[in-house]
C-alpha positions in Angstrom: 59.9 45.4 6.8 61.7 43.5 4.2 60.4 41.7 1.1 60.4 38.0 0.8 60.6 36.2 -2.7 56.5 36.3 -4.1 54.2 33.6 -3.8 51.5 31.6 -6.2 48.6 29.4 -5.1 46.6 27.7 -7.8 43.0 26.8 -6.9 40.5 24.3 -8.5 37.3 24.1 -7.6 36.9 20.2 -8.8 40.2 19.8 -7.2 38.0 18.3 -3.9 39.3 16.9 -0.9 36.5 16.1 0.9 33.0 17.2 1.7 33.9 19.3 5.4 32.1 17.9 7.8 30.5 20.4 10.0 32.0 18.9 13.7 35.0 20.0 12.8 34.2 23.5 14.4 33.0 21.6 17.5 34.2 22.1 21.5 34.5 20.6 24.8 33.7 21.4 28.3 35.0 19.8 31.6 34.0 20.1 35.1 37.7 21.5 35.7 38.5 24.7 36.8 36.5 27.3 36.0 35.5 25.8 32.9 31.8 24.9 33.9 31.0 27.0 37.4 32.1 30.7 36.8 32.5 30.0 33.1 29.4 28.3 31.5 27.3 28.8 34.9 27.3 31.3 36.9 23.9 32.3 38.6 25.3 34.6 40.9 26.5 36.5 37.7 24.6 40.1 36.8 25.1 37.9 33.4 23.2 34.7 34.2 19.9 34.3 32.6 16.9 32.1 34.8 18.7 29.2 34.2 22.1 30.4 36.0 23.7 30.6 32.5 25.9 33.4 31.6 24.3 35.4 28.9 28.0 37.2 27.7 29.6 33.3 27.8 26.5 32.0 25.5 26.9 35.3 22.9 30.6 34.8 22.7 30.1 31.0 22.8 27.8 31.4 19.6 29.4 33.4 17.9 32.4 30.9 17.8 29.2 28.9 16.4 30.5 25.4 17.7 28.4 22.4 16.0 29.2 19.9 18.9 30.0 20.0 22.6 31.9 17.3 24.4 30.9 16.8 28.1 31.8 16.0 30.8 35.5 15.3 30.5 38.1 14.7 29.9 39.8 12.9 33.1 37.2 13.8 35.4 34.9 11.7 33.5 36.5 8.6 34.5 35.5 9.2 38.4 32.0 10.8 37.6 29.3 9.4 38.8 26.0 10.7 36.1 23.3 10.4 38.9 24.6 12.7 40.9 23.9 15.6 38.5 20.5 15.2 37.9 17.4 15.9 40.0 16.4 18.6 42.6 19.8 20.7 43.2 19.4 20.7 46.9 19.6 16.7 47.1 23.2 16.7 44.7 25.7 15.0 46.8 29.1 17.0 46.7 32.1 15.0 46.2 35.8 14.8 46.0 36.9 14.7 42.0 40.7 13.0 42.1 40.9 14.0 38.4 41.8 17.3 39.5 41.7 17.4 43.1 38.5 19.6 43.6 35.1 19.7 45.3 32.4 18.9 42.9 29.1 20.1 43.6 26.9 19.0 41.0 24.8 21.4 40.5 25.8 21.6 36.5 24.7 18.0 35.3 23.4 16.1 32.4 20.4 18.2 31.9 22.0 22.0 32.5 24.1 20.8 29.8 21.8 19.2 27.3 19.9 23.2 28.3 23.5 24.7 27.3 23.9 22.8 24.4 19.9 23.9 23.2 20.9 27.6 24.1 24.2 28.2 22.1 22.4 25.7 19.4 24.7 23.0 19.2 25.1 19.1 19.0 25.5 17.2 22.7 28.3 15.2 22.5 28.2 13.0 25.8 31.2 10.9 27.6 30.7 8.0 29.8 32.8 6.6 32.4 35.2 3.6 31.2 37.2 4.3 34.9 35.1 3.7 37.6 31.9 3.2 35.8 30.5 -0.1 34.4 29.1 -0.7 31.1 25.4 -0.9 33.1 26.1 2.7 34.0 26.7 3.6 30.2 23.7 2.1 28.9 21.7 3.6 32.2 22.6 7.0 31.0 22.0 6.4 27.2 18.6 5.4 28.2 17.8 8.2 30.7 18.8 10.8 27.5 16.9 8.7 24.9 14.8 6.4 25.6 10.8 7.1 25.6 9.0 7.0 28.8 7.6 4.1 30.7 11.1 2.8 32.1 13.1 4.0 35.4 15.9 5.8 33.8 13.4 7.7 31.1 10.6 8.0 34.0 13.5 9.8 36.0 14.4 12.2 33.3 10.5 13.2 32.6 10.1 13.8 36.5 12.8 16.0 36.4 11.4 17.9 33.6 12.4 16.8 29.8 9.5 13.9 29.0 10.5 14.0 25.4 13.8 11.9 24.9 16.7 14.4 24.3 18.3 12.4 21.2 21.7 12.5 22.2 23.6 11.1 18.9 27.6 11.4 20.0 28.8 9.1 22.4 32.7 8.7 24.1 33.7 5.7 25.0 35.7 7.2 27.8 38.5 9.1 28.3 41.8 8.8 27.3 42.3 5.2 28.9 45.8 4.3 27.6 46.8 7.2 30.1 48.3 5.6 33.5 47.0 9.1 34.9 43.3 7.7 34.2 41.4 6.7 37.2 40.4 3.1 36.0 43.2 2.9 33.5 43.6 -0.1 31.3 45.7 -1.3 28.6 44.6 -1.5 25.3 43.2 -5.4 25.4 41.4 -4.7 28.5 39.9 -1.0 27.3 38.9 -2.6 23.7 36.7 -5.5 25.4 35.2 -2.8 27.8 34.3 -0.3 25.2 33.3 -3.3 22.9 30.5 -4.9 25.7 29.4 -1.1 26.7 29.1 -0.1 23.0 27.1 -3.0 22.8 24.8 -2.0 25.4 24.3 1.5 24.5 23.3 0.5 21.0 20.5 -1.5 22.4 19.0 1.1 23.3 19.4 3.3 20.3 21.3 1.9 17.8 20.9 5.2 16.0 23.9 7.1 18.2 27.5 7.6 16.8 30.5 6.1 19.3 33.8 7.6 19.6 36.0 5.0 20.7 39.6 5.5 23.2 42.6 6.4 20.7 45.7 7.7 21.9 46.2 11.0 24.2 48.8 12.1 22.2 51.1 10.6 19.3 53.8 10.8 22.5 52.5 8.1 24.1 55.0 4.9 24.1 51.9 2.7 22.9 51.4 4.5 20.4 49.8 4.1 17.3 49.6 -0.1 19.1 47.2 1.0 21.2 45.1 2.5 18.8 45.1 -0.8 16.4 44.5 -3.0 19.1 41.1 -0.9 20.2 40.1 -1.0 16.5 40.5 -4.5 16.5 38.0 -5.7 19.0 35.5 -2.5 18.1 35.8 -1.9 14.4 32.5 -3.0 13.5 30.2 -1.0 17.0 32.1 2.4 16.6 32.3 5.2 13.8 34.9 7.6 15.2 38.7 6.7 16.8 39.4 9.7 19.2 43.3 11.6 19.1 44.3 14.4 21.3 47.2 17.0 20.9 48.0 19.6 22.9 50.8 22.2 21.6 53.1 24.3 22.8 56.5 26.4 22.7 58.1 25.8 25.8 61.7 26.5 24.0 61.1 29.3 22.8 61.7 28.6 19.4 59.2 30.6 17.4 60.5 29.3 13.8 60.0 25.9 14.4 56.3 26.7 16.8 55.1 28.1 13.4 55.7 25.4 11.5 53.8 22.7 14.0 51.3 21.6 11.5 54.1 19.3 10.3 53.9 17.5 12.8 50.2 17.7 13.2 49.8 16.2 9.6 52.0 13.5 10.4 50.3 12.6 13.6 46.7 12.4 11.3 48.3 10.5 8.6 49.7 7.9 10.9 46.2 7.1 12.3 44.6 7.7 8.7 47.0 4.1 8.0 45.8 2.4 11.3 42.2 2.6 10.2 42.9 1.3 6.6 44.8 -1.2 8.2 42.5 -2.6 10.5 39.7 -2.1 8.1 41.9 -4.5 5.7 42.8 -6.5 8.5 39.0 -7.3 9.9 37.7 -7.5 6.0 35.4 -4.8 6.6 32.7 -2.5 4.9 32.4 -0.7 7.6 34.3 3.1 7.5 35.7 4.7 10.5 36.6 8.4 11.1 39.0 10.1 13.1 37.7 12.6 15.9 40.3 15.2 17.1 38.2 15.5 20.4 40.6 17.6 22.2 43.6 20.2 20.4 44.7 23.1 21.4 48.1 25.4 22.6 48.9 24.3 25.9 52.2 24.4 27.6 52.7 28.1 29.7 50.7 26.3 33.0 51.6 23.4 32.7 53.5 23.7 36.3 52.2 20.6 38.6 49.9 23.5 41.0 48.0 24.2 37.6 46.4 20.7 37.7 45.7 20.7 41.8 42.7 22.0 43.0 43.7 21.8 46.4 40.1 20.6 46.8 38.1 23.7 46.2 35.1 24.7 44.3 36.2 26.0 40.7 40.1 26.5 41.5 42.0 28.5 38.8 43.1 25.2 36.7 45.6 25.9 33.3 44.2 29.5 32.7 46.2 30.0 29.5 47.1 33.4 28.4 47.4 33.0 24.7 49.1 35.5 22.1 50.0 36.1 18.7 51.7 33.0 17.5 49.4 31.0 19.4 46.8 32.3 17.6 48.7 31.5 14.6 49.3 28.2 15.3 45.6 27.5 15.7 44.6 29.2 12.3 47.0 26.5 10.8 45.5 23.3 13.0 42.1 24.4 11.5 43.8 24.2 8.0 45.2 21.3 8.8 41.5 19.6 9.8 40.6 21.4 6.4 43.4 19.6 4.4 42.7 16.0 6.4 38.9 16.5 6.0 38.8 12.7 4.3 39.8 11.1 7.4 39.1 13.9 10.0 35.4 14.3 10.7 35.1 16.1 14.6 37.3 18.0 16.3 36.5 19.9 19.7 38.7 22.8 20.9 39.1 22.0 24.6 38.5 23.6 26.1 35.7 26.7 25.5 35.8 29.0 28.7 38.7 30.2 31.3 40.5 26.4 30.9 43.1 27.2 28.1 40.4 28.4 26.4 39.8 31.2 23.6 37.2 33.3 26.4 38.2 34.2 29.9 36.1 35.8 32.6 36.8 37.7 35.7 34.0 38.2 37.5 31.3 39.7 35.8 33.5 40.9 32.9 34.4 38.6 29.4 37.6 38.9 27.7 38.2 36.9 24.1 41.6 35.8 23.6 44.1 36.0 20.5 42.9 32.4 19.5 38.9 33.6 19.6 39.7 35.5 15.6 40.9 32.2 13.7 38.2 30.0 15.4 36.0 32.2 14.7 36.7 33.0 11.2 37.1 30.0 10.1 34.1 28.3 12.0 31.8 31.0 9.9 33.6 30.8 6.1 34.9 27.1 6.1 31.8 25.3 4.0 31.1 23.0 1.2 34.3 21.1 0.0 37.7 20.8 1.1 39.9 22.1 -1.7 43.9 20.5 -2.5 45.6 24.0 -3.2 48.7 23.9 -5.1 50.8 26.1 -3.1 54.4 27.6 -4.6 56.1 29.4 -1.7 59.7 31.0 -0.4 60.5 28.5 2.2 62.4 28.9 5.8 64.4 26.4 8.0 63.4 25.0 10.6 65.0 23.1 13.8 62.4 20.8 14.3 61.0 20.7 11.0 63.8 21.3 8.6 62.9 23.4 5.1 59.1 24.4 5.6 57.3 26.5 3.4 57.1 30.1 4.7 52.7 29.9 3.9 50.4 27.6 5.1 47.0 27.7 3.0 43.8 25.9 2.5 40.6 26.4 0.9 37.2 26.1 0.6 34.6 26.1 -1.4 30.3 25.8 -1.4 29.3 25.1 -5.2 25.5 25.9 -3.7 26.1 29.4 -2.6 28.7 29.6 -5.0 31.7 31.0 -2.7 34.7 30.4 -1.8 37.1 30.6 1.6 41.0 30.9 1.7 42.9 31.1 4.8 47.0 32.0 4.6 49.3 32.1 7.2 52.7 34.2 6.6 55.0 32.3 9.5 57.5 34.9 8.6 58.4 36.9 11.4 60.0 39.4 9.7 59.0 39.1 5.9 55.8 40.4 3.9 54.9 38.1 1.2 53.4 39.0 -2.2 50.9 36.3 -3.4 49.7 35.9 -6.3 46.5 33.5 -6.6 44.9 32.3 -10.0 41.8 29.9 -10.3 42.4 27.3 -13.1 38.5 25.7 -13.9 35.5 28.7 -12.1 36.7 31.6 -12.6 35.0 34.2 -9.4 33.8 37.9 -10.0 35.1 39.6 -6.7 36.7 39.1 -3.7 33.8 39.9 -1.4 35.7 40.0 1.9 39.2 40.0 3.5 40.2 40.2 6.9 43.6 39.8 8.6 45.0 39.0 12.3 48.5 40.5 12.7 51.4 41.7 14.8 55.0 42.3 14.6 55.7 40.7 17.9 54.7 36.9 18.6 54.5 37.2 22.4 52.1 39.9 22.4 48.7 39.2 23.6 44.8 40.5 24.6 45.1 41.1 28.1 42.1 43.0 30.6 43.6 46.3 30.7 44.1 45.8 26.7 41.4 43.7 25.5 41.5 44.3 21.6 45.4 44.7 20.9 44.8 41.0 18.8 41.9 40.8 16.9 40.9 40.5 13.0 40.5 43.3 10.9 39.0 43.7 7.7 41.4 44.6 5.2 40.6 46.5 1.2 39.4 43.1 -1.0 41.9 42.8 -3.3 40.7 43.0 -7.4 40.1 39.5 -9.6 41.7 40.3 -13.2 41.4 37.4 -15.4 41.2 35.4 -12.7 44.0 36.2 -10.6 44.4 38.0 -7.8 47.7 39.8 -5.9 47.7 40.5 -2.3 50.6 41.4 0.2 51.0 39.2 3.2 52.7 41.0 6.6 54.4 38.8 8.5 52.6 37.0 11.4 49.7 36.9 9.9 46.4 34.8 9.3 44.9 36.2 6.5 40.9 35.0 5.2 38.9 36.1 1.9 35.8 35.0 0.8 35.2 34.8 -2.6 32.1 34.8 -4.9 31.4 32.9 -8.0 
């Protein structure tokens, strides 16, 4: 292992970016695959608890300590019909879902997941349909989740058991509806009237909840970033969040430029960061609106058009990524990236959370965590408090797709009331260790408290069932603070995370 050229990141507590908002470390789960039925539920499971959820899913699951859920989709929410997934389980019709060309048999609905989201202790974030479904359908369903009793919708949910209003605060506006894939697709005129007229609605009946409003499905879309300011324009003032989604991959094989993604990434933030302060201007508003990253992650090995088919059966093997080592670097850097763009980015939801390119997979009665589990996990447990702007001197690499990129990616944390600190590096080197050297200029910590590291010397390699802890994070000898600077050696491919004390 050769040396590369050392490193120095200066770090200043007052130096804030933001306050982190915690639904940043949020998910998302969609009646696809086996995402919901042999994932989440499973009551034929040796696992499942009396409420046919798997008890191994909910430990991992909270562990990973997600502060929001999204549900139910994703495309399949824009041919889902609410009121078939509520009430006795015998009387749930089972339908055809187009979204993925499957047999859907209802017998996970609102409730089991509003009981999901109480189990693993997280925030419901709940999706209605902008396809097929009418703005009467939205606002039915807001008021079957929050409305007191004495109505039909309400009056439904306390015979089916909940009498006290759930309280459901996060709202979709649909699903990715500048996609001609969408069942009900529209363009952007036609979406932003929908949304504006549903949103409407829905507040009526609580006009405490938070909407997410239709943004692009990816900053590859030809209407894109029109779309998105056309949307704003005709919903500015009813919603608080504009939705993005990214999914990444290396289909060319070219690790160099794969590690350096969160270029892109940054760009694909700061170019919706400009929308909102341009309609904001535009519209003469007061009124703030966040971005929400509701669905990121590495996708592109089953991407093949039989991943997507169902070939209508009950909870087909959909997209059942196999993730390894510079996946799971690439995520550590998105989550730095949602850590460096905490102004503008306030939710983002991994999609998804179980067996659909997600960090947990599960074959039969057995539970496997993936490469990606470590970083989400990490930093979903350390990242609190403020968003820090490190000044970061690195050796730098080219790149094919990027150009010159610097050879660490880094952000930082820090929690003034429990007086610690996070900082999470990743080394995109594949061959080079790096010395870094980091100094605090204003607070100057007493110890490094803890240190762990996630690393490999090859890319491609990966958990698998027969070798389920190749990848994982390790804790690593907490390097000493000396007037207030520490040194610490970087391996290459690597994600690195201390926690520091004040």
């Amino acid at each position: 292992m050769s040396q590369s050229s050392p490193a120095r990141l200066y770090i200043d507590t007052k130096r804030v970016v933001s306050e982190i908002s915690p639904l940043l470390f949020s998910g998302f789960a969609e009646h696809m695959g086996r995402c919901i039925y042999q994932g989440i539920y499973d009551p034929a499971s040796k696992h499942a608890d009396q409420n046919g959820l798997r008890k191994d899913v909910l430990a991992a699951l909270r562990a990973l300590d997600f502060r929001s859920m999204r549900y139910p989709g994703g495309n399949f929410l824009s041919g889902y019909r609410w009121e078939d997934g509520i009430g006795p389980k015998d009387q749930r019709p089972r339908r055809r879902e187009l979204a993925w060309q499957s047999i859907e048999t209802n017998q996970f609905g609102t409730d089991e997941f509003l009981q999901f989201c109480s189990e693993i202790n997280t925030e419901p974030m709940l999706g209605v349909n902008l396809g097929t479904g009418g703005i009467q359908d939205a606002a039915n369903l807001v008021e079957y989740c929050n409305a007191p009793t004495g109505t039909h919708y309400s009056d439904l949910r306390a015979e089916y058991g909940q009498r006290n209003p759930y309280g459901v605060r996060y709202w979709c506006l649909g699903n990715e509806m500048d996609g001609p894939w969408q069942i009900g697709h529209l363009d952007a005129v036609e979406y932003g009237k929908k949304a504006r007229e549903a949103a409407k609605l829905m507040r009526w009946h609580d006009d405490s909840i938070e909407l997410v409003l239709c943004g692009s499905s990816s900053s590859q879309m030809p209407t894109y970033p029109e779309w998105d300011r056309v949307a704003l324009e005709f919903c500015w003032e009813k919603v608080n969040y504009h939705s993005m989604h990214y999914y990444a991959g290396n289909p060319n094989d070219d690790t160099p430029s794969y590690l350096a993604l969160s270029a892109a990434l940054e760009d694909y933030v700061d170019t919706l960061a400009g929308v909102l302060r341009y309609v904001k201007a535009k519209t003469r508003s007061k009124h703030d609106v966040y971005l929400s990253w509701d669905e990121w992650n590495v996708w592109y090995k089953a991407r093949e058009s039989s991943d997507l088919r169902g070939n209508w059966a009950e909870a087909p093997h959909l997209i059942e990524e196999i993730y390894n080592l510079e996946d799971a670097l690439v995520v550590a850097q998105w989550l730095s990236v949602f850590l460096r763009k905490a102004d503008v980015l306030k939710i983002a939801c991994l999609a998804q959370i179980v067996n659909v390119i997600a960090p947990i997979l599960t074959r039969g009665d057995e539970l496997l965590q993936q490469a990606t589990f470590y970083p989400i996990k990490v930093f979903s447990q350390m990242a609190r408090g403020d968003s820090l702007d490190v000044l970061v001197e690195s050796p730098r690499y080219e790149t094919s797709e990027y150009g010159d990129m610097p050879l660490l990616d880094v952000s930082a944390t820090h929690d003034a009331a429990g007086a610690v600190s996070a900082i999470f590096i990743v080394n995109r080197s594949q061959n080079d260790d790096v010395p870094v050297e980091i100094n605090w200029q204003d607070a100057m910590p007493t110890r490094v408290a803890s240190a762990c590291q996630l690393a490999g010397d090859d890319p491609k390699a990966a958990n698998s069932w027969d070798n389920p802890h190749q990848l994982s994070t390790q804790a690593i000898d907490p390097p000493p603070i000396v007037d207030g600077a520490t040194e610490l050696r970087l391996p290459p491919l690597s994600f690195t995370a201390l926690e520091v004390k004040f």
